[in-house]
C-alpha positions as CSV (number, residue, x, y, z in Angstrom):
1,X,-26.4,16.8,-3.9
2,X,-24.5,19.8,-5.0
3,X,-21.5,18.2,-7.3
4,X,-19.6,21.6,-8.1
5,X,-16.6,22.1,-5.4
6,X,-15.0,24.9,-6.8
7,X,-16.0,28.7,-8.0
8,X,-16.9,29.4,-11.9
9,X,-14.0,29.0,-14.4
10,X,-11.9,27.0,-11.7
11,X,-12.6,23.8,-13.8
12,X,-9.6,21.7,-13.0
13,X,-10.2,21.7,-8.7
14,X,-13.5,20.0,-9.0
15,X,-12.8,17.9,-12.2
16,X,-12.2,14.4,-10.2
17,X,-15.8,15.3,-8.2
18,X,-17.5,16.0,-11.5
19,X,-16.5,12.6,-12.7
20,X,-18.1,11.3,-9.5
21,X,-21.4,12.4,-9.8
22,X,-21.6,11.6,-12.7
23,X,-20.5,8.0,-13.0
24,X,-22.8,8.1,-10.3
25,X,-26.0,9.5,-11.4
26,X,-25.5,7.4,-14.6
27,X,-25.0,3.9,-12.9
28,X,-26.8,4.2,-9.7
29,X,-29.4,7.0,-9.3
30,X,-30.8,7.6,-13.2
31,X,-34.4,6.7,-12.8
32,X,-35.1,6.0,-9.1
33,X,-37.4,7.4,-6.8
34,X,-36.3,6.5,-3.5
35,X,-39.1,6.2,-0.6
36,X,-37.2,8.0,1.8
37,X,-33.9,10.4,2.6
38,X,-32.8,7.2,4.9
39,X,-33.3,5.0,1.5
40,X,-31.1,7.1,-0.3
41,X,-28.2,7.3,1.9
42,X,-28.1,3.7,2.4
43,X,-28.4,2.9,-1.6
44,X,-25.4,5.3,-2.2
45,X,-23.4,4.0,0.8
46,X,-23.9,0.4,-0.1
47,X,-22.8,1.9,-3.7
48,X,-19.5,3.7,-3.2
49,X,-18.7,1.3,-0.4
50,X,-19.8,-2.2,-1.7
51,X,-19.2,-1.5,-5.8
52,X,-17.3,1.8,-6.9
53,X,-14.3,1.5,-4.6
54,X,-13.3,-2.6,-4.2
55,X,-14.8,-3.3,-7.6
56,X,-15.5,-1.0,-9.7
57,X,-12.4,-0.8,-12.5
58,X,-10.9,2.9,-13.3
59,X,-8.8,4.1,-15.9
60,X,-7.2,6.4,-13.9
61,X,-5.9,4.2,-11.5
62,X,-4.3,1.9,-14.3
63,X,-7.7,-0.1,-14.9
64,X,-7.7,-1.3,-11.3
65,X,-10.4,-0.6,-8.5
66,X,-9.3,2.2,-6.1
67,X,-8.6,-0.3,-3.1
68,X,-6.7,-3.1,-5.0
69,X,-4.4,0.4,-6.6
70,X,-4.0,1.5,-2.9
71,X,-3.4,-2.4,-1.6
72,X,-0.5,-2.4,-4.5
73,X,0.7,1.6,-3.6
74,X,1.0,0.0,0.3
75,X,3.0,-3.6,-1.1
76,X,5.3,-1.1,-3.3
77,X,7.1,0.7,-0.2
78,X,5.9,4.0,-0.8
């Protein structure tokens, strides 16, 4: 994985990706040796898919996971 979007001294374009990958290598990937490339994928989709998006609470999004902020964005008429 390659987690910088943007070129040198652009910090602000890749700061929500940054955050990412790092959240992620901290609570998923620190420490595991995965068998295969197949392994991996399926860890990190079961991850982002299963945990970090309907559970996972952020700060940025009012303390609420991203789906249950876009659910109340939807109910709000905008």
């Amino acid at each position: 994985m390659v987690p910088s979007m943007s070129r040198r001294g652009n910090c602000h374009d890749n700061a929500v990706a940054e955050s990412f990958f790092s959240v992620l290598k901290k609570e998923r990937i620190k420490r595991r040796i995965y068998p295969s490339r197949q392994a991996a994928r399926t860890d990190l989709f079961d991850y982002i898919e299963m945990f970090y998006n309907p559970i996972r609470r952020h700060g940025s999004a009012g303390g609420v996971s991203p789906v249950e902020f876009e659910r109340r964005y939807a109910q709000s008429g905008n």
